[in-house]
SEMI-547980 format. One record per residue (C-alpha): x, y, z. Coordinates in Angstrom, 1 decimal, padded with zeros to 4 digits. Each point is the difference from the previous one (the first is absolute). Example, Ala and Ser with C-alpha at 12.3 -4.5 7.8 and 13.67 -1.06 7.14 Angstrom:
BEGIN
+--------+--------+--------+
|      u |      v |      w |
+--------+--------+--------+
|  012.3 | -004.5 |  007.8 |
|  001.4 |  003.4 | -000.7 |
+--------+--------+--------+
***
This chain:
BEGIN
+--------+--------+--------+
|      u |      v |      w |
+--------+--------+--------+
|  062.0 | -029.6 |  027.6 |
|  000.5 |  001.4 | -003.9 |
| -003.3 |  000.0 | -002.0 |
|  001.8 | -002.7 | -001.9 |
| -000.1 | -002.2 |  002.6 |
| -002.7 |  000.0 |  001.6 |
| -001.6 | -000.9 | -003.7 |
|  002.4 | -003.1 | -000.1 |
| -001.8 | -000.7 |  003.5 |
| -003.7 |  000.2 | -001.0 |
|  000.5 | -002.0 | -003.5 |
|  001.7 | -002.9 |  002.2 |
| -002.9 |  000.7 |  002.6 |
| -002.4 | -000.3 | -002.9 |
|  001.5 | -003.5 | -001.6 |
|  000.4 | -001.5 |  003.2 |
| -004.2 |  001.0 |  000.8 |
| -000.7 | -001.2 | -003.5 |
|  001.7 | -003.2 |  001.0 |
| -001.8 | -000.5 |  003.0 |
| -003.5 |  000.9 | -001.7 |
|  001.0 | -002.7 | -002.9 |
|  001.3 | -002.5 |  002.6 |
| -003.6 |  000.8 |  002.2 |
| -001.9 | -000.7 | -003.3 |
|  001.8 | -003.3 | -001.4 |
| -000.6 | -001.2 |  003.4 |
| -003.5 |  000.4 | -000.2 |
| -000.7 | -001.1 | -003.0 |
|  002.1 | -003.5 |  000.9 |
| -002.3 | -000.4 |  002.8 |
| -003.2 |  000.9 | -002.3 |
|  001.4 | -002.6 | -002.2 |
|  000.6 | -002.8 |  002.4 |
| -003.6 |  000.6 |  001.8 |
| -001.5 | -000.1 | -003.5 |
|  001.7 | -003.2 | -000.8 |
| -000.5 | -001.7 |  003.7 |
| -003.8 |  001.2 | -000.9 |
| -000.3 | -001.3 | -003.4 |
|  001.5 | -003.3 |  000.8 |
| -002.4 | -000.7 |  002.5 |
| -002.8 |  000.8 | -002.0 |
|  001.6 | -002.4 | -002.2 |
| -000.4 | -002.4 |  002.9 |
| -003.7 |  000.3 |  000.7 |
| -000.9 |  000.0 | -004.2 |
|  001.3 | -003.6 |  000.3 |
+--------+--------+--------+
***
């Protein structure tokens, strides 16, 4: 494998990592989000 190449290969490696990390993250805040709301709409609940 050329130099070349094997660059080509870690930038792809790199985007598809960066991907996954972003991916990982949204994920986790959509769950943050939809315990924060389940939470806050219970405490709705009780204040009533």
């Amino acid at each position: 494998m050329t130099d070349t190449e094997n660059r080509k290969l870690s930038a792809a490696e790199w985007k598809r990592r960066q991907l996954q990390a972003f991916r990982a993250a949204y994920q986790k805040k959509q769950a943050a989000a939809k315990w924060s709301d389940s939470s806050l709409s219970t405490t709705q609940k009780e204040i009533k």
